[in-house]
N, C-alpha and C positions, 0 to 999 in steps of 0.2 A: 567698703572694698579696700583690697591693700594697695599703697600706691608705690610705686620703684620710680626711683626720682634721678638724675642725676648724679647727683650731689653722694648719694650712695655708696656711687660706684667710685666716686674720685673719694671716697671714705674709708672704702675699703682696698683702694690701689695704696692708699699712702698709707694704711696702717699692716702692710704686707708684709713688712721683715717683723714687727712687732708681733704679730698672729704667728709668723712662723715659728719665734721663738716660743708663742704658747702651745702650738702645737707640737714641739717637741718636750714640754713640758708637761703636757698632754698624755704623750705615748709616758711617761716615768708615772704619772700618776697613775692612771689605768690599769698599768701593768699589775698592780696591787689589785686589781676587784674580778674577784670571779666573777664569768659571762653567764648568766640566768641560763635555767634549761630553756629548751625551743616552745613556744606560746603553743596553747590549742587552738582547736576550731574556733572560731570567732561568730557570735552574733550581729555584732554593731563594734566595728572599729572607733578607736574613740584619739583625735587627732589634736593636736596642738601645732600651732605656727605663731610665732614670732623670732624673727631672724634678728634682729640686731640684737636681743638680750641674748640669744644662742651662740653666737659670732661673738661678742665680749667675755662670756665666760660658758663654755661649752658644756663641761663636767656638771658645776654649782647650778645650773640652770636645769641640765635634763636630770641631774636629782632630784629637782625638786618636782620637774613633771611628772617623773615615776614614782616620788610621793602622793602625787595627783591623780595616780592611776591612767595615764598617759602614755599609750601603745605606740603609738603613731607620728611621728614628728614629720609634716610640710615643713622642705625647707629650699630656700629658692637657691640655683647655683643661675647666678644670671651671665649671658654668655657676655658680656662687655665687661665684667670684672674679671673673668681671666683672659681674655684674647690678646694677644699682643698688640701695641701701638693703638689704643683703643680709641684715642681721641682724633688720630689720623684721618684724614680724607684717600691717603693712600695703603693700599692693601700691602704688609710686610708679605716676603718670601719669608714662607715654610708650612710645612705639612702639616694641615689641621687637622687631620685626622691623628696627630700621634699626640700622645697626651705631654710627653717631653719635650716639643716644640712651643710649649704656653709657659715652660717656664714652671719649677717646683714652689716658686713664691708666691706664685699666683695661687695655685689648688691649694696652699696649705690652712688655711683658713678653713675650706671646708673637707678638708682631709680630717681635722681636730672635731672637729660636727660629730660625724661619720662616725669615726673613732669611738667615741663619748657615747652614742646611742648603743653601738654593737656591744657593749662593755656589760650598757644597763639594758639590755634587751628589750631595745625601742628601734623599731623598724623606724628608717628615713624614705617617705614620700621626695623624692629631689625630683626637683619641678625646674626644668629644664628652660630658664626663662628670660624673658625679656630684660634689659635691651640688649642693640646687634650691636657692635664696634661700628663705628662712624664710616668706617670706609667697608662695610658689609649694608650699608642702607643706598636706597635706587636715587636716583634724581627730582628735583625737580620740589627740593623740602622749602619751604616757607621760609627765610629770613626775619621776616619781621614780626613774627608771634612774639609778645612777650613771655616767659619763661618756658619757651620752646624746649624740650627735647629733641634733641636729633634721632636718639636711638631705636624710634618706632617707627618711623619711616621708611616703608615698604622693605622690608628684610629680607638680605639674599637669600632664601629659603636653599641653594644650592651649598652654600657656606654655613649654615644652621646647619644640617645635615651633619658636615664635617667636624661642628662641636659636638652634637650627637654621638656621632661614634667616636670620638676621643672621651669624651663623657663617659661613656659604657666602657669604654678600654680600659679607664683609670680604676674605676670602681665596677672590675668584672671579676674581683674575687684573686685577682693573677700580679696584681700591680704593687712592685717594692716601692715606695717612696725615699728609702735611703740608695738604689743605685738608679733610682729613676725610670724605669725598663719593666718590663713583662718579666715574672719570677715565679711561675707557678710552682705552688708545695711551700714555697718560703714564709715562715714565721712571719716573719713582716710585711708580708703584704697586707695591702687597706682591705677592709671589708669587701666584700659583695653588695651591691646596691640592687634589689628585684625591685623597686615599686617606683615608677616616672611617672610624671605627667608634662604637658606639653604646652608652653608660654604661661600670659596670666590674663583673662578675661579682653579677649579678644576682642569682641565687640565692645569695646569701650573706647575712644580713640587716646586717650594718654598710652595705653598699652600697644596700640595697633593701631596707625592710619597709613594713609587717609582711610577714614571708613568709608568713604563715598570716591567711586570713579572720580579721577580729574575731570572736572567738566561735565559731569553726568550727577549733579546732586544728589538725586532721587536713585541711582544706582548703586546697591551695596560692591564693594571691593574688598572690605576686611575679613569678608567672607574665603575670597576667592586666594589671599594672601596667607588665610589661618590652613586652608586645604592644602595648599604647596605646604607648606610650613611643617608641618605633620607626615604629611607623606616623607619628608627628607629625614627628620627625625626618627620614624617609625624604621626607615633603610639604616640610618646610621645606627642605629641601640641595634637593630638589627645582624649589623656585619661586626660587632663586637658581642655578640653572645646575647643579646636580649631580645626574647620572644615573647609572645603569650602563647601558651597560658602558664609558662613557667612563670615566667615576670609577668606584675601587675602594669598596666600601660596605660593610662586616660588620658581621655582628651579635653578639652571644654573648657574649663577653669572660668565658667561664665558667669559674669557682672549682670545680676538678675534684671535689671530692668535697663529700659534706653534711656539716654543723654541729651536726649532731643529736647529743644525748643518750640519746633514745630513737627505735624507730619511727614514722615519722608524727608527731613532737610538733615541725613546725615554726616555732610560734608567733613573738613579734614578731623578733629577730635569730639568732636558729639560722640555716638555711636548707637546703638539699635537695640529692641527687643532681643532678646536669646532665643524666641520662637522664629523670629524673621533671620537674625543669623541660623540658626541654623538647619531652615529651609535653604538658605541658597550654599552652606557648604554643601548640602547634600544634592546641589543642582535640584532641585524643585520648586514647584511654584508655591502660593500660596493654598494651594487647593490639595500639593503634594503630586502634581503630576511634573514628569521631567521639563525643564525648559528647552527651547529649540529656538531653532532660527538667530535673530538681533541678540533678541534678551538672554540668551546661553551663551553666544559667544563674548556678550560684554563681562561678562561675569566671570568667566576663563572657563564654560562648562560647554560639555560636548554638544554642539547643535542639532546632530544628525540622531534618529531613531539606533543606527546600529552604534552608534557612539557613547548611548546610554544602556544598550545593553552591555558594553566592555564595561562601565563606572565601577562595578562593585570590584573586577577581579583588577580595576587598572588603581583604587583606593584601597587598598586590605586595611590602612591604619581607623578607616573610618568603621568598617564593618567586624572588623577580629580584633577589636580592642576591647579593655578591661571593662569599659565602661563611659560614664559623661562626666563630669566634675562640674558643682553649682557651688553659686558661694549667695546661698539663700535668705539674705540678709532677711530681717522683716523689720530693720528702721526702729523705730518706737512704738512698735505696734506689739501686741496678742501674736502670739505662734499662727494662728486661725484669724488673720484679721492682713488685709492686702491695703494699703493706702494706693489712692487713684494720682498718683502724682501728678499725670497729663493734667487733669481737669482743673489743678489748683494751678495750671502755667496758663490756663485761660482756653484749652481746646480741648475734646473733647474724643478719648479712647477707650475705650475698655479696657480691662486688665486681663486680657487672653492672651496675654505673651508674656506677662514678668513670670518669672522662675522663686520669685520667694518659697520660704517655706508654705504659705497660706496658700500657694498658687500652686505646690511643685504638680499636682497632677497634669497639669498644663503641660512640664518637661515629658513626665512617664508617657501621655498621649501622644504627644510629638515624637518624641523618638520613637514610639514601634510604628506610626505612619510614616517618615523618614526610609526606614528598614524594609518594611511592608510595600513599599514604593518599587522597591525593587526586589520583591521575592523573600525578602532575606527576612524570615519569620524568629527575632531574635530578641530576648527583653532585653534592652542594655540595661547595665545596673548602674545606678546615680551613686554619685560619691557628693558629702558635703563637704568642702576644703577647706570654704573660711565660713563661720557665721560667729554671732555674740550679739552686746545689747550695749552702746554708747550707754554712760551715766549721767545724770545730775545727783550729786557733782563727780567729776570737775565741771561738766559744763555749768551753764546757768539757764534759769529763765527771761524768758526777755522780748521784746515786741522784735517779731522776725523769725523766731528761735524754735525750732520743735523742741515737741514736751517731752524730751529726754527722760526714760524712768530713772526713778531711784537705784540705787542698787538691791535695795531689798526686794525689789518691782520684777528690777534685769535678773536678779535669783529665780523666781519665781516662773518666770519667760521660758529664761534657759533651760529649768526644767521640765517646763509644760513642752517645749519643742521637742528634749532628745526623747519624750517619750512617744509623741504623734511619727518622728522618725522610726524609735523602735518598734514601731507597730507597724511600718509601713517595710515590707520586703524589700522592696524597691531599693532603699534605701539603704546603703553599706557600711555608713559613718557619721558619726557628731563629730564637727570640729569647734574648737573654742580659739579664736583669735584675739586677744595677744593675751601674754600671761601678765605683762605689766604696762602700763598705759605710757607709751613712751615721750610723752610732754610734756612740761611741766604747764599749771591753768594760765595761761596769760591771752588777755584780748587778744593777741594778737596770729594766736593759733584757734581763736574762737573757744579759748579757755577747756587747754586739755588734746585739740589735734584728734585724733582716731582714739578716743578714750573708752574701748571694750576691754580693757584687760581685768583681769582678776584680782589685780594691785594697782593701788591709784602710783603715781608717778613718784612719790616720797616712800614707797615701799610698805605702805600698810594696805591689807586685805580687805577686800571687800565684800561685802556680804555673797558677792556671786562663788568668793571663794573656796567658802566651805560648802556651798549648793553644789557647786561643780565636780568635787571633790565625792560629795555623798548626797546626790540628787534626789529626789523622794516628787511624788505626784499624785495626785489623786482626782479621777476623772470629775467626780462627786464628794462635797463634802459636807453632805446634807443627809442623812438617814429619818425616815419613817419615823422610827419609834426605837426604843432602847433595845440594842442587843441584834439592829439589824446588821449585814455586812457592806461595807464601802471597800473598795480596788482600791488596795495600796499597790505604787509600784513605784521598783527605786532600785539605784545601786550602789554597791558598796566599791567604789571605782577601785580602791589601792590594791584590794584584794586580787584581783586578776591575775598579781605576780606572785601571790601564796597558792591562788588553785594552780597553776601551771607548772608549780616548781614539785608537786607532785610528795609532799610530805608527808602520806600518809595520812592515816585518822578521818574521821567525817568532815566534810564542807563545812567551811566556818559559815557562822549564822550571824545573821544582822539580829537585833533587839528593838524590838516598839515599844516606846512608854509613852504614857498617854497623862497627863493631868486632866482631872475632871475641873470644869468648871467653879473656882472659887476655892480650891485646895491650894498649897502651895508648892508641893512638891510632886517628882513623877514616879509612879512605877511602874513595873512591868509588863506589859499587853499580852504582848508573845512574842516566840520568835520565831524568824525564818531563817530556810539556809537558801544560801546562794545559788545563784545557778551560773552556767558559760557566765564571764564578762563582769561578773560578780552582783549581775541583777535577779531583783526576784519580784515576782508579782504576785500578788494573794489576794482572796476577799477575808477582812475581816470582822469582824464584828465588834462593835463598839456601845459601851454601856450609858454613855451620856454623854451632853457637852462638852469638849475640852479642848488641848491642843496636842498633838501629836508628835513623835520626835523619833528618828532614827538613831540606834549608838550602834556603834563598833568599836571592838579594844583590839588594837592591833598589835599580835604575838611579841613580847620582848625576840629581841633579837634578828629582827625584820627589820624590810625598808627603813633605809637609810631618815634621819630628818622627823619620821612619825613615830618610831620603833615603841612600844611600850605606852602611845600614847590614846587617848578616846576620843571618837572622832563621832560629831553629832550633823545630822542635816539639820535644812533650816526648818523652825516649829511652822505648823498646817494646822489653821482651825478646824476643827469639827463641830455641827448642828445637829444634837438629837430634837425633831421635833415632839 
C-alpha cells in the first residue's frame, strides 16, 4: 500500500519555487507537442501511479508511461501540501474555497502534472488526498506515538470540502494560472480534470484515525469520519462543475486487508477489514441490516427507522458515484491464492473480508448487499488504483522475511492478474504501482522500501518491465497432442495510442513465434489483430513443445522513446503431450 508521510509534504513545500520554475518550463516544452486525438471506448483502463518520480520530472516520466501504453495516471494532490500555514495549530483567514487564496506556488507542482498528461493524452485520476493541515485536524491526537502524524486525525471533513471545491475550480477547465482567476475561452487555462477519487485507504489508520471510537476499542469510527469525508468533497467538486456521470467520481481507495493484531482491537492506527469498513459506512450491520438505537448513533448513523429511510437521498456521494477503488494487493502470493495473515499473528479468521485480488468477489458481493440494503439495485463498478508485486531483489531472503518473487515470478503474477481482472466485468482497471522503486536496498528500509516498480532504484528494468508493457497469458500450457488449441491472451499495451489516433488502414496485429523444443531460433505462428485497448485473445494451435513469444514493430515515426522499435513479451512454455 502507498504510504504519505510527512516528510513528503515538508518535500514538497520547500521544493515550491523550484517546481514552479519547472513548471513554467513545462508550459514552453509542451507548447511543441501536438495533444493526441480523444481515446475510444475503453475495455480495461490501464493506470499508473507513482508521484514523486511524476513531481521531479513530469514530461520525461509520463513519456515514458505512454511509451508503456499508460492511459491513466493516479496522482495524489494532498490537501496539506497546498493549504496555507500547514503546520499551524491555528486556522489562517481566507477563503478556501477560491483556489487564489492557496497561493500559485503551492498548485504549481501539480499544475506541471496536469499539464504533461493533457499534452500526451493521459487522463489524471487526482486523488483528492490525505493529509488535513494541522490546524484542520479535531482534538484530542496522541503526543506521545513515536513517528506520529498529525495529519490524519479526525479531519475537518467541513474544511475538506472547501479544498474540494477549490480543487474543481482550479482544474474546471476555466482556470488561468498566469492571472490567477476564472478565464473561461482562454488559451491558458489548465486542463479539465473529469476523474477524482476521494482520500487514500481509509481503513488503515496511518491514513485515517483513530479507526476506533475514543474509548470504545471495539467501535469502528474511520468509518463514520470516511462518510463525512465524502459527502463534503462530493458538495464541493460538486459547486465547481463536477458531477456524475459527466465526471468519473470514486470512492474507497481501500487498503485490502486489516491492521489488526487482535479481533476488534482497532484502536487509534491499526485499522479494519474493507468488508467491516464498509458495512458501517453504509450504516449496516454485519448481516447488512440498518443499525439503530446505541450502536448507530456511536458510529454517527441514523438510529431511527425513518432516519434510514432518508440515508440514500441524505448520502448521494455513496449511492451515484463512479464506483469503489481497491488497491488488491495479493503480497507474494498467485493472482488466485489469498494468504491467511490473521492465523500466522496467532488467531484465528477467515478471509471473508480482505479485498485482494484472490478475494475481490468478496468486494463485488458486498457492495450490491450494501446497495440492496437499501433498495438501490446498482452494480458499482470496482476500480484497481494501486496493485504490483514487491521483488527479490532488491529485497532479500531471510529468517523473518517473506518470499518475495523474483522479478521474472512478479512478471508472470502481473500478467496472470490483469487477465482474471479482464475477464472480470466488474472490474474497470489494472493499476501498476510504481514505475521505479524509489529506495535505494539498504537494511535499513528492509533493503529496497515499497520495491513494486518496473525499475530497480539504479534505473535498470525489470523483467516486470517489458511484461507490463506487452503482457501475454495463457490459461493452459499443456495441450493433448500436436496441433491442439491453447487461449492466448495478451496485449499490445503501446498500441492503444496508434488505434485511437485513427490512421487509417487495418488494426495493427501483434506476431506469435513459437520455438519448438531443441531448435534455436523462432518463427512465425500467426498473427493477430488487436482489439479496443490493444488486447486480443485467440485459441491457437500449437505443433509441439516449445516457448512462445509475443513481437510488435512499432510504426517509425510513433510514440515518442519506442518509435521504430520491436517490442517482445516475456517467453511462456508450452507442453505438447
Amino acid at each position: 500500500m502507498s504510504a504519505r508521510v510527512p516528510a513528503g509534504v515538508r518535500l514538497l513545500r520547500s521544493r515550491a519555487l523550484a517546481l514552479a520554475l519547472l513548471w513554467a518550463v513545462g508550459l514552453l516544452l509542451l507548447s511543441g507537442l501536438a495533444a493526441p486525438s480523444a481515446r475510444a471506448d475503453q475495455t480495461q483502463v490501464t493506470i499508473l501511479e507513482d508521484d514523486p518520480l511524476v513531481l521531479s520530472n513530469p514530461v520525461g516520466t509520463l513519456t515514458e508511461a505512454r511509451a508503456l501504453g499508460v492511459t491513466t495516471l493516479r496522482f495524489d494532490l494532498p490537501w496539506a501540501a497546498v493549504a496555507p500555514a500547514t503546520s499551524s495549530w491555528t486556522r489562517p483567514r481566507f477563503n478556501a474555497t477560491d483556489p487564489a487564496a492557496y497561493g500559485a506556488g503551492a498548485w504549481a507542482p501539480y499544475d506541471a502534472v496536469i499539464l504533461a498528461a493533457q499534452r500526451l493524452g493521459i487522463t489524471v485520476d487526482l486523488d483528492l488526498a490525505p493529509g488535513a493541515p494541522r490546524w484542520a485536524t479535531g482534538p484530542g491526537q496522541p503526543r506521545k506515538v513515536k513517528g506520529y502524524p498529525h495529519w490524519q486525525w479526525e479531519p475537518n471533513a467541513v474544511q475538506f470540502g472547501y479544498f474540494a471545491q477549490a480543487a474543481g475550480e482550479r482544474y474546471s477547465g476555466n482556470w488561468n494560472p498566469l492571472t490567477n482567476r476564472l478565464d473561461p475561452g482562454n488559451p491558458a487555462d489548465l486542463p479539465r480534470v473529469s476523474f477524482w477519487s476521494i482520500w487514500n485507504e481509509p481503513n488503515y489508520g496511518p491514513s485515517l484515525a483513530p479507526q476506533a471510537l475514543p474509548g470504545h476499542p471495539g467501535v469502528e469510527d474511520s468509518p463514520r469520519m470516511y462518510r463525512e469525508l465524502v459527502d463534503a468533497a462530493w458538495k464541493g467538486l460538486g459547486a465547481s462543475g463536477h458531477r456524475t456521470p459527466t465526471d468519473t467520481i470514486i470512492i474507497g481507495e481501500l487498503a485490502p486487508r486489516s491492521e489488526l493484531t487482535a479481533p476488534n482491537a482497532f484502536g487509534d492506527f491499526n485499522g479494519m477489514t474493507p468488508l467491516v469498513f464498509l458495512q458501517n459506512l453504509y450504516c449496516l450491520t454485519s448481516t447488512y441490516r440498518p443499525l439503530t438505537g446505541v450502536a448507530a448513533a456511536l458510529r454517527g448513523c441514523p438510529a431511527t427507522a425513518a432516519g434510514s429511510r432518508r440515508f440514500v437521498a441524505d448520502n448521494p456521494a455513496l449511492f451515484d458515484n463512479s464506483g469503489v477503488s481497491d488497491h488488491p494487493y495479493d503480497e507474494w502470493f498467485a493472482p488466485n491464492q489469498e494468504l491467511d495473515i490473521p492465523k500466522l499473528r496467532g488467531w484465528a479468521l477467515e478471509n471473508t473480508q480482505d479485498t485482494s485480488l484472490a478475494t475481490i468477489g468478496v468486494l463485488s458481493e458486498g457492495l450490491n448487499r450494501l446497495l440492496g440494503a437499501y433498495g438501490v439495485h446498482r452494480q458499482l463498478p470496482i476500480w484497481d488504483t494501486e496493485y504490483g508485486y514487491q521483488t527479490n531483489p532488491p529485497h532479500r531472503a531471510g529468517k523473518g522475511q517473506p518470499p518475495w518473487p523474483s522479478p521474472a515470478r512478479a512478471a508472470y503474477y502481473d500478467n496472470w492478474a490483469e487477465y482474471l481482472q479482464w475477464r472480470n466485468p466488474r472490474i474497470k482497471s489494472f493499476d501498476q504501482y510504481l514505475l521505479r522503486d524509489a529506495e535505494p536496498a539498504l537494511a535499513a528500509n528492509n533493503y529496497g522500501g515499497f520495491a513494486s516498480g518496473l525499475i530497480n532504484y539504479d534505473g535498470f528494468a525489470k523483467a516486470d518491465y517489458s511484461a507490463f508493457r506487452m503482457p501475454i497469458y495463457l490459461p493452459r500450457t499443456v495441450a493433448g497432442r500436436a496441433g491442439q488449441s491453447l487461449q492466448v491472451w495478451g496485449d499490445v499495451r503501446p498500441s492503444v495510442f496508434l488505434l485511437d489516433a485513427n490512421l487509417g488502414g487495418p488494426p495493427p496485429r501483434v506476431r506469435l513465434l513459437f520455438r519448438p523444443r531443441g531448435a534455436r531460433t523462432f518463427s512465425l505462428l500467426t498473427t493477430l489483430p488487436l482489439r479496443a485497448e490493444g488486447y486480443y485473445d485467440a485459441w491457437v494451435p500449437f505443433p509441439a513443445s516449445g516457448t512462445l513469444e509475443a513481437q510488435w514493430q512499432v510504426p517509425r515515426g510513433t510514440l515518442p522513446i519506442i518509435s521504430g522499435q520491436t517490442l517482445f513479451s516475456r517467453p511462456v512454455g508450452v507442453a505438447v503431450r
